[in-house]
C-alpha positions as a printed NumPy array, in Angstrom:
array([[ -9.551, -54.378,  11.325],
       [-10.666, -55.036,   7.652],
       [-10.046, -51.684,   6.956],
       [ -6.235, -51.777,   7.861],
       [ -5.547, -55.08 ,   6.346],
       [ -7.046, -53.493,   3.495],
       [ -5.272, -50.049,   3.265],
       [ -1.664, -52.193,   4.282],
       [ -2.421, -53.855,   0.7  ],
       [ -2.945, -51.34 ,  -1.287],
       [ -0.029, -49.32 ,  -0.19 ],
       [  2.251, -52.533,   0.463],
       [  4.641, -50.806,  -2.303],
       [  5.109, -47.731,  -0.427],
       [  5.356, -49.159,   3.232],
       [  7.779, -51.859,   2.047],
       [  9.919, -48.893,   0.634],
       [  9.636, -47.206,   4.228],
       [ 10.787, -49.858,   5.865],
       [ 13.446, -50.717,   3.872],
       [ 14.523, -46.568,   4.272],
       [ 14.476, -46.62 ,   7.631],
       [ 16.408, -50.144,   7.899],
       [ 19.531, -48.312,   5.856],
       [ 19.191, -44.945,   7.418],
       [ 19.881, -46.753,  10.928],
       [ 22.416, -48.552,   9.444],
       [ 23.924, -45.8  ,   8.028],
       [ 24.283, -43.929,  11.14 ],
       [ 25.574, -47.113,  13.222],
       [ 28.34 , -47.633,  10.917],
       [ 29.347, -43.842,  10.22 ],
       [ 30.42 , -41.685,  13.574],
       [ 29.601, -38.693,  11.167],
       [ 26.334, -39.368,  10.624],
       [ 26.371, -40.755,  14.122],
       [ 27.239, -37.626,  15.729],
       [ 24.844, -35.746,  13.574],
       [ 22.357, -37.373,  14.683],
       [ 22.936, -37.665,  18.486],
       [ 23.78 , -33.871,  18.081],
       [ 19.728, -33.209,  16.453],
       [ 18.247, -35.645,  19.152],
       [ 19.982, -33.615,  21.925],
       [ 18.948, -30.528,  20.37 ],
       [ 15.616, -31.516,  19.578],
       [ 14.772, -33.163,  22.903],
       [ 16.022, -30.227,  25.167],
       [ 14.132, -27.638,  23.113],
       [ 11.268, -29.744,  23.824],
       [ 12.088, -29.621,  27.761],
       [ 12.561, -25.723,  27.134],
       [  9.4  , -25.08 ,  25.864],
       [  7.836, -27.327,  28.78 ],
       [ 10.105, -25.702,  31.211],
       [  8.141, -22.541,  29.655],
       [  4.502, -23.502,  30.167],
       [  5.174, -24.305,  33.59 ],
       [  7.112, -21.18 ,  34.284],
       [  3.775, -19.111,  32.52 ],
       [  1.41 , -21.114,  34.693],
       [  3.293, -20.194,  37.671],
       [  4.137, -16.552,  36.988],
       [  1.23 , -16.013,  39.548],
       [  2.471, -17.52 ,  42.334],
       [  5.798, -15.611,  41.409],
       [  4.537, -12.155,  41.137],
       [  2.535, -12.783,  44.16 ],
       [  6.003, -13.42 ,  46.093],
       [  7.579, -10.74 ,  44.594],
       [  5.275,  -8.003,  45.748],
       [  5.182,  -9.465,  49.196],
       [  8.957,  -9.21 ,  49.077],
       [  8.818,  -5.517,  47.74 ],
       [  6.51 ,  -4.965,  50.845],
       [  8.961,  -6.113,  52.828],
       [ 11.44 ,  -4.452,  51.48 ],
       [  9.584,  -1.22 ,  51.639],
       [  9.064,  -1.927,  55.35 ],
       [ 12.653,  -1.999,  56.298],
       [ 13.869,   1.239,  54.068],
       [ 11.085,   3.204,  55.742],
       [ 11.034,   2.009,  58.971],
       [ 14.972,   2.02 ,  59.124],
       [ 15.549,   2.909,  62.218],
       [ 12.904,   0.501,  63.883],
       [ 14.372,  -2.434,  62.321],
       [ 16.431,  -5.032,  64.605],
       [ 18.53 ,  -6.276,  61.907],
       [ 21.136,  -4.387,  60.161],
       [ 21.002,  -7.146,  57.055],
       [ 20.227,  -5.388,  53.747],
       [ 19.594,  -7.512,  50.386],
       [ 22.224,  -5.887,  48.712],
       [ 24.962,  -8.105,  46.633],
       [ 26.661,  -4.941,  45.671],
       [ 26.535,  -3.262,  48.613],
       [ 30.612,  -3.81 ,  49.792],
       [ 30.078,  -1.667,  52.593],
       [ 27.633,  -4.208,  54.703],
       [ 28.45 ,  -7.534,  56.621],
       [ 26.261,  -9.864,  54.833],
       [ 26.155, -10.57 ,  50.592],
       [ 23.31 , -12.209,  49.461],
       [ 23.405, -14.256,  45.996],
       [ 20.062, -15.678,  43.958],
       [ 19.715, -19.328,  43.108],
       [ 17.197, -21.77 ,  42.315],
       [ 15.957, -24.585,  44.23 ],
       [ 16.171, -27.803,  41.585],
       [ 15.021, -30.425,  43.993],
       [ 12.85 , -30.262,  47.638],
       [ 12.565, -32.789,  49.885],
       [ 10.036, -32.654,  52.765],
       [  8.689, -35.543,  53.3  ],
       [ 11.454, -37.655,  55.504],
       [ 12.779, -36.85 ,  58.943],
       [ 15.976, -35.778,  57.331],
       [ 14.914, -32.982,  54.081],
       [ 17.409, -31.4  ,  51.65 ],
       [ 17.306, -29.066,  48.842],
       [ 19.409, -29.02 ,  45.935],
       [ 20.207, -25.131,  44.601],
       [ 21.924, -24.412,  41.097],
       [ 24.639, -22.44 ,  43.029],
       [ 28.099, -24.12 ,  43.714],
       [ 31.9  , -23.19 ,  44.706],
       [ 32.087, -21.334,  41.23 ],
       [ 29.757, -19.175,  42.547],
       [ 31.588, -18.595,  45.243],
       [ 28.653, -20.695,  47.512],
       [ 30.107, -22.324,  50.551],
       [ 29.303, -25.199,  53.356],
       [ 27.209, -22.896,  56.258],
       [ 25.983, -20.227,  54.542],
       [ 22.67 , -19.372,  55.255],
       [ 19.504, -20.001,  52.815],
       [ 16.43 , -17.859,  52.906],
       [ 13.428, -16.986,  50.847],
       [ 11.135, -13.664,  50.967],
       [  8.915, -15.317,  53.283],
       [ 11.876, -16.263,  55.801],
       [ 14.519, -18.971,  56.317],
       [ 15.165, -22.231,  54.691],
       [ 17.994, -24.102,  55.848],
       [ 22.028, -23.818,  55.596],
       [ 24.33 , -25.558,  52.761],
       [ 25.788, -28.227,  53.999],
       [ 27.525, -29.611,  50.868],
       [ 29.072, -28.193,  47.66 ],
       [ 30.074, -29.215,  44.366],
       [ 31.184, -26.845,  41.501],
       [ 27.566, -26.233,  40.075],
       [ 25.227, -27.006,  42.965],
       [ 25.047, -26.881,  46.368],
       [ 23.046, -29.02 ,  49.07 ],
       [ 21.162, -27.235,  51.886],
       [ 20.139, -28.456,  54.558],
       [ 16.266, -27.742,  55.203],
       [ 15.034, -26.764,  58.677],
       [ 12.655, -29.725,  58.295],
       [ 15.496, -32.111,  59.506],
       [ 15.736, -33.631,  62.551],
       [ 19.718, -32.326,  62.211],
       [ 18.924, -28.61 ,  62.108],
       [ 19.329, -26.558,  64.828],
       [ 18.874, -22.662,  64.684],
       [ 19.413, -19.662,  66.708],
       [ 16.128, -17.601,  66.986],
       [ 14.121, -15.64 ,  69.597],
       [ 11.023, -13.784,  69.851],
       [ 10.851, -10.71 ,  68.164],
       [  8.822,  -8.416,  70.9  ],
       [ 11.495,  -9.174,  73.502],
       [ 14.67 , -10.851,  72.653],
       [ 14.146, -13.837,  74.095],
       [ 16.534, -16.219,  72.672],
       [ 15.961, -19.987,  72.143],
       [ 17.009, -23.077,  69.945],
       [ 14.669, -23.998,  66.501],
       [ 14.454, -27.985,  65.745],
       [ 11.953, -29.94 ,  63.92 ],
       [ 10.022, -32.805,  65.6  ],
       [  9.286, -34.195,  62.324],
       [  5.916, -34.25 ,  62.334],
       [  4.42 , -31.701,  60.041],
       [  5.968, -29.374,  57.458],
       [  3.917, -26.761,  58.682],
       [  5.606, -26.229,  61.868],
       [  9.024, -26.292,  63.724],
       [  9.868, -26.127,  67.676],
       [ 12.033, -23.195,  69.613],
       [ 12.901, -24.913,  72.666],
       [ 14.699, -23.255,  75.654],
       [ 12.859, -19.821,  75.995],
       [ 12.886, -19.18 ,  79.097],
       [  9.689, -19.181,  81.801],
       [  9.804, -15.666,  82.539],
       [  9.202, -14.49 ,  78.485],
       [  6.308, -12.91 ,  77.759],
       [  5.123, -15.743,  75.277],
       [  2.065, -15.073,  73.387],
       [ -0.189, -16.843,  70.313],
       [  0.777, -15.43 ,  67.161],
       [  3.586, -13.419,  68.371],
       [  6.385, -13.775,  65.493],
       [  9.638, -15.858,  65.735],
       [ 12.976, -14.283,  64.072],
       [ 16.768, -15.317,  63.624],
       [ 18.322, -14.761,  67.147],
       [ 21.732, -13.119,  65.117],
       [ 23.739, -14.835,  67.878],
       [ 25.152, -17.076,  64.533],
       [ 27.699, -16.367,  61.994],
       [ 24.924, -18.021,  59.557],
       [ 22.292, -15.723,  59.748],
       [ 21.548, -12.169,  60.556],
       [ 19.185, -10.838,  63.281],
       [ 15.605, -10.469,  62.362],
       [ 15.05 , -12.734,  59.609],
       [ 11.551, -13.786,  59.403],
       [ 10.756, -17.407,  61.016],
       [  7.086, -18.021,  61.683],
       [  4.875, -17.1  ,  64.669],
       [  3.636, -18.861,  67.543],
       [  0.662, -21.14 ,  67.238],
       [  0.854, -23.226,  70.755],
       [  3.004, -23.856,  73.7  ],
       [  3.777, -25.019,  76.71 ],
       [  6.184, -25.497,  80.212],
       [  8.648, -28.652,  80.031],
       [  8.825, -30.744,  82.032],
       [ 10.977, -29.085,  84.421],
       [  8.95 , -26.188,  84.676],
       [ 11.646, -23.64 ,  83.443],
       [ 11.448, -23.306,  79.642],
       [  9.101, -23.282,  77.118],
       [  8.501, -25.136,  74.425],
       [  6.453, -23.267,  71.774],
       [  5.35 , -24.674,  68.482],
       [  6.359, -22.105,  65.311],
       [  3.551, -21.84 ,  62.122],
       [  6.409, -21.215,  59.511],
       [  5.649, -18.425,  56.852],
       [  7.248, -20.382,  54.3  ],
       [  5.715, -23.145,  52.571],
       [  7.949, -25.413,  52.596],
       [  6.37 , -27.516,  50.363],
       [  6.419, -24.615,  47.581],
       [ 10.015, -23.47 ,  47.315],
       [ 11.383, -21.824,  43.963],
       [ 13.862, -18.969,  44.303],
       [ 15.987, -18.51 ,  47.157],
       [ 18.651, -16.106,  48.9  ],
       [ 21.99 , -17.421,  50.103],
       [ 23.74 , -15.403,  52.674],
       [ 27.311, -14.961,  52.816],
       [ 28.7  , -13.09 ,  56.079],
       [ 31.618, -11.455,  55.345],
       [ 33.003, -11.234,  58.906],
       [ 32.772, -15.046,  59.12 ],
       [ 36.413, -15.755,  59.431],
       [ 37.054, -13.102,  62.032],
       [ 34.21 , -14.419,  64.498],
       [ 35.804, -17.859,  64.301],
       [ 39.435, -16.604,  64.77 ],
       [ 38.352, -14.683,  67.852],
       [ 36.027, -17.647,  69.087],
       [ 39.192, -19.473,  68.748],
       [ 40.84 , -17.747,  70.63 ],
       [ 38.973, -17.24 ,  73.43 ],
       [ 38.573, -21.008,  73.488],
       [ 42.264, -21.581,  74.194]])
């Protein structure tokens, strides 16, 4: 403490003269909008190169975790080209492609809630990207909810862990179609309710988009079947999905636009009436 008190008097001169700068350089910039907009203007620039660079280091220290999701996705995507005619879904992830029924567009997930009974993400997508209220969401692992709000920039999707979200799925060995919900209790898992008693339902057998949607086409990965059991009235299943996706860990994400959208609700119309 000596020491300070010490060093404060022999440089008294110089501190004083710091002080007195810094009183007259703040006035300065209070009184002048110049000055004042300079120096907002070098802040701003100042303080977002510092959130770039941090942005950065994370990015680096999760370039791992990226590549690994971008070979599984290349996997994927070998699977389907090779096994072509195999495949139950006739989706390809092909923006340019103006020949097929579904365009897919890239975005980034900003914020991801999963904690709540009701979870959204927020995507930097919005209506100037063309993004719309229920499209589709996916990831390369499988699906992640439907938008259910847009703005110009951004767009809000709603996350199939919410107690709102209802899906059209089945199982993928034999068609079998039933309804995905959340009970809110773990982000690990969702429910498909209504498959039928007579389905061959096994443990570990994999879930997939049912296709019988204008959201999402068939065959999109879901998760794959970790328990389940009769209801109540003995003539549906309720089975308990492990989802693929970690829902917890979401970066980059797919939305899916179906092009025939319009014409399955003008002829759903119609048959109503």
């Amino acid at each position: 403490m000596q020491q300070i008190i010490n060093f404060v008097i022999r440089n008294k001169t110089f501190l004083l003269f710091l002080l007195l700068f810094g009183i007259s350089l703040a006035l300065t910039i209070q009184s002048h909008s110049y000055h004042k907009s300079k120096y907002i203007n070098s802040a701003n620039f100042l303080t977002g190169g510092i959130y770039e660079s941090a942005n950065s280091v994370s990015d680096y220290f999760n370039l791992k975790t990226q590549n690994t999701i971008l070979v599984e996705e290349n996997k994927q995507l070998k699977s389907l080209l090779y096994n072509k005619e195999n495949t139950q879904s006739n989706w390809v992830l092909d923006s340019s492609n103006s020949n097929g029924r579904f365009k897919f567009k890239t975005a980034k997930v900003l914020k991801n809630s999963y904690a709540s009974s009701k979870n959204y993400l927020n995507i930097n997508k919005g209506e100037k990207d063309s993004i719309q209220q229920d499209f589709g969401v996916i990831s390369s692992k499988g699906i992640i909810g439907i938008i259910d709000n847009t703005s110009r920039n951004y767009a809000r999707v709603l996350s199939i862990l919410n107690t709102k979200s209802q899906i059209n799925a089945q199982l993928k060995s034999t068609n079998h179609i039933g309804s995905l919900i959340w009970n809110a209790k773990s982000s690990e898992y969702v429910q498909l309710t209504d498959i039928s008693k007579f389905a061959p339902v096994k443990v570990g057998d994999t879930i997939v988009t049912g296709g019988q949607s204008s959201i999402f086409p068939q065959g999109i990965l879901i998760g794959s079947i970790d328990t389940f059991e009769l209801d109540i009235s003995g003539d549906t299943y309720t089975v308990n999905v492990k989802l693929f996706n970690d829902m917890t860990n979401i970066g980059h994400v797919y939305v899916i636009e179906n092009l025939d959208t319009e014409e399955i609700k003008s002829l759903e119309t119609d048959t109503n009436e």
